[in-house]
C-alpha positions in Angstrom: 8.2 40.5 40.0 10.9 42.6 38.2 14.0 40.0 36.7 17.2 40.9 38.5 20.3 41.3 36.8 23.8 41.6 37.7 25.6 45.0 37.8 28.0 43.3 35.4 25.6 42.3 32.9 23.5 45.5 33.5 26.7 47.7 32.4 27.1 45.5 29.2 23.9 46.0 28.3 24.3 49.8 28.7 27.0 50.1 26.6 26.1 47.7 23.7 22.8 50.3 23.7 25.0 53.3 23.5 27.0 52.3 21.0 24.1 51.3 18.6 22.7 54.6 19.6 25.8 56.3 18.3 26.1 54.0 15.0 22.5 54.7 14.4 23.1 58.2 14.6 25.3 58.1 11.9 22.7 56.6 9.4 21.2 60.1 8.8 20.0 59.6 5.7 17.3 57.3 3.5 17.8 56.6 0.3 15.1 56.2 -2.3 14.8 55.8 -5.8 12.6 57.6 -7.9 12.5 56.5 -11.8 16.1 56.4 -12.7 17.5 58.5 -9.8 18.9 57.4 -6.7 18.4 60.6 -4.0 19.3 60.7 -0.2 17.1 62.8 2.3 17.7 64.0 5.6 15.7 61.1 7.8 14.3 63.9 9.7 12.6 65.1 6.5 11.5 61.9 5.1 8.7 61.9 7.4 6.5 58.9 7.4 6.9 56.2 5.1 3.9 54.3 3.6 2.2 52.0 1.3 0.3 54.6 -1.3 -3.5 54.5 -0.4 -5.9 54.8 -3.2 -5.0 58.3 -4.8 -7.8 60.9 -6.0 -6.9 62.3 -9.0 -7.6 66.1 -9.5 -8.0 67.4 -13.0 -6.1 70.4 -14.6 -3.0 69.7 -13.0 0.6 69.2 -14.5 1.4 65.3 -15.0 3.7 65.1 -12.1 0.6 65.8 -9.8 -0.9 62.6 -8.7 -3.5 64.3 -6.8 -4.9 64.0 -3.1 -4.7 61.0 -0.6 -6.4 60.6 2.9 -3.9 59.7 5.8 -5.8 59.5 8.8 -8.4 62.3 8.2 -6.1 64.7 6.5 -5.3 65.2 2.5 -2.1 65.5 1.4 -1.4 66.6 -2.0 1.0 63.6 -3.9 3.9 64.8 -6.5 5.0 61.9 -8.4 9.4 62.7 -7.9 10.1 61.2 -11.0 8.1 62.7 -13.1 8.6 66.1 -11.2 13.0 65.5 -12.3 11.7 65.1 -15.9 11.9 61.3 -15.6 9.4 58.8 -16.3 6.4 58.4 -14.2 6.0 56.0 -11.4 3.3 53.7 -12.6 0.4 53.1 -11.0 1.7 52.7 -7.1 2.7 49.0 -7.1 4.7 46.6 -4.6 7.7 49.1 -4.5 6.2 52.1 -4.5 6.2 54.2 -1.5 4.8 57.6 -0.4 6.9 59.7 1.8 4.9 62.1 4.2 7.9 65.0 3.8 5.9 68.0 4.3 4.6 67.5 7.9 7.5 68.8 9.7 7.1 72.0 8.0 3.2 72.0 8.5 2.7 71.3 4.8 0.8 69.0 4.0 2.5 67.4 0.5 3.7 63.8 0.0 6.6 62.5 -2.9 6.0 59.2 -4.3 8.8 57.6 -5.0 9.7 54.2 -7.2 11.7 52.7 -4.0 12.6 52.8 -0.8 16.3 51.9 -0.5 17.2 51.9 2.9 19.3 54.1 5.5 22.4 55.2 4.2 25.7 56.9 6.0 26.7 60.2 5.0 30.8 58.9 5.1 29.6 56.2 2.7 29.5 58.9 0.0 31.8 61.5 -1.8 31.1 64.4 -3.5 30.9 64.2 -7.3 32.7 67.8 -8.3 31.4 67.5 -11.8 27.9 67.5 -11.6 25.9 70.5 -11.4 22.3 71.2 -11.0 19.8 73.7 -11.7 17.1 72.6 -9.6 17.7 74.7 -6.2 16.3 71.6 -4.0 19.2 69.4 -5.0 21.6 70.5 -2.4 24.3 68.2 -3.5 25.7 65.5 -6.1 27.5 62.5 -4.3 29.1 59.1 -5.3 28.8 55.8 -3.5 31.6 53.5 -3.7 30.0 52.0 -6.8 30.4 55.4 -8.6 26.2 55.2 -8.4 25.3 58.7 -8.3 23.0 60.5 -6.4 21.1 63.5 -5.6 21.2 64.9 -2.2 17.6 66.5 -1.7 16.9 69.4 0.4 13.4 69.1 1.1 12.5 72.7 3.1 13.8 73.9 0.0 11.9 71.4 -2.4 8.8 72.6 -0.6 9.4 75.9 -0.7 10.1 75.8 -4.5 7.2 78.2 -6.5 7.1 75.3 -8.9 6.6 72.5 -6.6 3.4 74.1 -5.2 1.9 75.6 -9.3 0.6 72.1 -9.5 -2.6 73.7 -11.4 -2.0 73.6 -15.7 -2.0 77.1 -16.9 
Protein backbone atom coordinates (compact mmCIF):
# COMPACT_ATOMS: atom_id res chain seq x y z
CA UNK A 1 0.00 0.00 0.00
CA UNK A 2 1.13 3.49 -1.33
CA UNK A 3 2.39 5.88 2.04
CA UNK A 4 0.05 8.87 2.15
CA UNK A 5 1.24 12.24 2.62
CA UNK A 6 -0.13 15.46 3.35
CA UNK A 7 -0.85 18.11 0.63
CA UNK A 8 1.32 20.27 2.85
CA UNK A 9 4.24 18.16 2.94
CA UNK A 10 3.63 16.93 -0.69
CA UNK A 11 4.08 20.76 -1.95
CA UNK A 12 7.35 21.08 0.17
CA UNK A 13 8.62 18.38 -1.23
CA UNK A 14 7.91 19.67 -4.79
CA UNK A 15 9.54 22.73 -4.34
CA UNK A 16 12.72 21.66 -2.51
CA UNK A 17 12.97 19.27 -5.94
CA UNK A 18 12.58 22.22 -8.22
CA UNK A 19 14.83 24.22 -6.78
CA UNK A 20 17.65 21.68 -6.77
CA UNK A 21 16.60 21.04 -10.31
CA UNK A 22 17.29 24.68 -11.05
CA UNK A 23 20.66 24.86 -8.96
CA UNK A 24 21.79 21.78 -10.69
CA UNK A 25 21.10 23.25 -13.88
CA UNK A 26 23.52 25.79 -13.23
CA UNK A 27 26.43 23.30 -12.63
CA UNK A 28 26.89 23.00 -16.44
CA UNK A 29 30.21 22.28 -16.49
CA UNK A 30 33.03 19.40 -15.22
CA UNK A 31 36.13 20.25 -14.50
CA UNK A 32 39.18 18.04 -14.99
CA UNK A 33 42.67 18.19 -14.93
CA UNK A 34 44.94 17.00 -17.31
CA UNK A 35 48.80 17.27 -16.54
CA UNK A 36 49.19 20.75 -15.43
CA UNK A 37 46.00 22.20 -16.86
CA UNK A 38 42.78 22.70 -15.32
CA UNK A 39 39.96 22.63 -18.38
CA UNK A 40 36.06 22.89 -18.03
CA UNK A 41 33.68 20.93 -20.58
CA UNK A 42 30.22 21.24 -21.34
CA UNK A 43 28.64 18.25 -19.07
CA UNK A 44 26.72 17.33 -22.01
CA UNK A 45 30.01 16.60 -23.86
CA UNK A 46 31.87 14.91 -21.14
CA UNK A 47 30.00 11.92 -21.84
CA UNK A 48 30.66 9.00 -19.64
CA UNK A 49 33.12 8.98 -17.04
CA UNK A 50 35.17 5.87 -16.19
CA UNK A 51 37.86 4.03 -14.56
CA UNK A 52 40.49 3.44 -17.70
CA UNK A 53 40.16 -0.38 -18.64
CA UNK A 54 43.24 -2.14 -19.76
CA UNK A 55 44.41 -0.01 -22.96
CA UNK A 56 45.71 -1.78 -26.27
CA UNK A 57 48.46 0.04 -27.55
CA UNK A 58 48.68 0.48 -31.39
CA UNK A 59 52.09 1.07 -32.90
CA UNK A 60 53.06 3.93 -35.33
CA UNK A 61 51.08 6.45 -33.66
CA UNK A 62 52.06 9.90 -32.20
CA UNK A 63 52.83 9.65 -28.25
CA UNK A 64 49.69 11.35 -27.32
CA UNK A 65 47.77 8.22 -28.71
CA UNK A 66 47.26 5.76 -26.06
CA UNK A 67 45.55 3.44 -28.31
CA UNK A 68 42.16 1.38 -28.25
CA UNK A 69 39.92 0.36 -25.23
CA UNK A 70 36.83 -2.02 -25.23
CA UNK A 71 33.62 -0.40 -23.49
CA UNK A 72 31.01 -2.71 -23.64
CA UNK A 73 31.76 -4.35 -27.12
CA UNK A 74 32.84 -1.15 -28.80
CA UNK A 75 36.62 0.37 -29.31
CA UNK A 76 37.13 3.65 -28.74
CA UNK A 77 40.37 5.19 -29.69
CA UNK A 78 42.09 6.97 -26.24
CA UNK A 79 44.14 10.45 -26.64
CA UNK A 80 46.12 11.09 -23.65
CA UNK A 81 44.87 15.38 -23.16
CA UNK A 82 47.97 16.10 -21.64
CA UNK A 83 50.18 15.01 -23.82
CA UNK A 84 47.97 16.10 -26.81
CA UNK A 85 48.45 20.26 -25.01
CA UNK A 86 52.26 19.50 -25.16
CA UNK A 87 52.21 18.64 -21.46
CA UNK A 88 53.57 15.69 -19.82
CA UNK A 89 51.99 12.40 -20.17
CA UNK A 90 49.51 10.91 -17.90
CA UNK A 91 51.25 7.90 -16.49
CA UNK A 92 50.13 4.73 -16.72
CA UNK A 93 46.21 5.21 -15.79
CA UNK A 94 46.39 5.04 -11.91
CA UNK A 95 43.83 5.85 -8.93
CA UNK A 96 43.10 9.39 -10.47
CA UNK A 97 43.02 8.81 -13.77
CA UNK A 98 39.86 8.89 -15.69
CA UNK A 99 38.62 8.32 -19.29
CA UNK A 100 36.01 10.51 -20.58
CA UNK A 101 33.75 8.87 -23.30
CA UNK A 102 33.38 12.57 -25.20
CA UNK A 103 32.85 11.47 -28.68
CA UNK A 104 29.61 9.47 -28.37
CA UNK A 105 27.30 12.28 -28.69
CA UNK A 106 28.75 13.02 -31.95
CA UNK A 107 28.77 9.31 -33.06
CA UNK A 108 32.56 9.21 -32.74
CA UNK A 109 33.83 6.97 -31.12
CA UNK A 110 37.22 8.70 -29.21
CA UNK A 111 37.88 8.96 -25.50
CA UNK A 112 40.38 11.75 -23.52
CA UNK A 113 42.13 10.59 -20.65
CA UNK A 114 42.61 12.88 -18.35
CA UNK A 115 44.99 13.15 -14.94
CA UNK A 116 41.69 14.08 -12.76
CA UNK A 117 38.34 14.44 -12.42
CA UNK A 118 37.56 17.67 -10.49
CA UNK A 119 34.10 17.94 -10.08
CA UNK A 120 31.06 20.08 -11.42
CA UNK A 121 31.73 23.49 -11.69
CA UNK A 122 29.35 26.83 -12.25
CA UNK A 123 29.83 28.90 -15.17
CA UNK A 124 29.32 32.31 -12.73
CA UNK A 125 32.08 30.91 -10.61
CA UNK A 126 34.53 32.01 -13.40
CA UNK A 127 35.72 35.21 -15.32
CA UNK A 128 37.20 35.62 -18.36
CA UNK A 129 40.96 36.02 -18.35
CA UNK A 130 41.34 38.85 -21.34
CA UNK A 131 45.02 38.21 -21.59
CA UNK A 132 45.34 34.81 -22.56
CA UNK A 133 45.17 33.68 -26.04
CA UNK A 134 45.19 30.46 -27.75
CA UNK A 135 46.09 28.93 -30.88
CA UNK A 136 44.51 25.72 -30.50
CA UNK A 137 40.85 26.19 -32.18
CA UNK A 138 39.18 23.68 -29.47
CA UNK A 139 39.93 25.97 -26.64
CA UNK A 140 36.97 28.16 -26.80
CA UNK A 141 37.86 30.18 -23.89
CA UNK A 142 40.43 31.22 -21.07
CA UNK A 143 38.72 31.83 -17.61
CA UNK A 144 39.79 32.54 -13.98
CA UNK A 145 38.29 31.10 -10.74
CA UNK A 146 38.32 33.15 -7.75
CA UNK A 147 41.77 31.72 -6.93
CA UNK A 148 43.18 33.35 -10.19
CA UNK A 149 43.63 29.28 -11.15
CA UNK A 150 43.29 29.33 -14.79
CA UNK A 151 41.59 27.32 -17.03
CA UNK A 152 40.79 26.23 -20.44
CA UNK A 153 37.30 26.12 -21.58
CA UNK A 154 37.19 23.14 -24.08
CA UNK A 155 34.99 22.88 -27.02
CA UNK A 156 34.85 19.35 -27.70
CA UNK A 157 32.72 19.18 -31.29
CA UNK A 158 35.44 21.33 -32.25
CA UNK A 159 38.34 19.17 -30.53
CA UNK A 160 36.86 16.29 -32.48
CA UNK A 161 36.56 17.76 -35.47
CA UNK A 162 40.22 19.10 -35.35
CA UNK A 163 42.34 17.34 -38.52
CA UNK A 164 45.07 16.88 -35.91
CA UNK A 165 43.15 15.19 -33.24
CA UNK A 166 42.09 12.38 -35.70
CA UNK A 167 46.15 12.07 -37.67
CA UNK A 168 46.88 9.87 -34.77
CA UNK A 169 49.11 7.66 -37.24
CA UNK A 170 53.21 8.93 -37.27
CA UNK A 171 54.15 10.05 -40.68
Amino acid sequence: MSKRISLRQFQENLARRLAESQSDERRGLLGVLAGHEHCLLSLPEAGEIMTPPALAPVPLTHEWYRGLVNVRGVLYSVVDLSRFHDGPAISSPGAQCRLLLVGTRQGVHSAILVSRVLGLRNEEDFEPDAGADDPRPWVSAHLRDANNQPWLRLDVPQLLANSVFLDAGVS
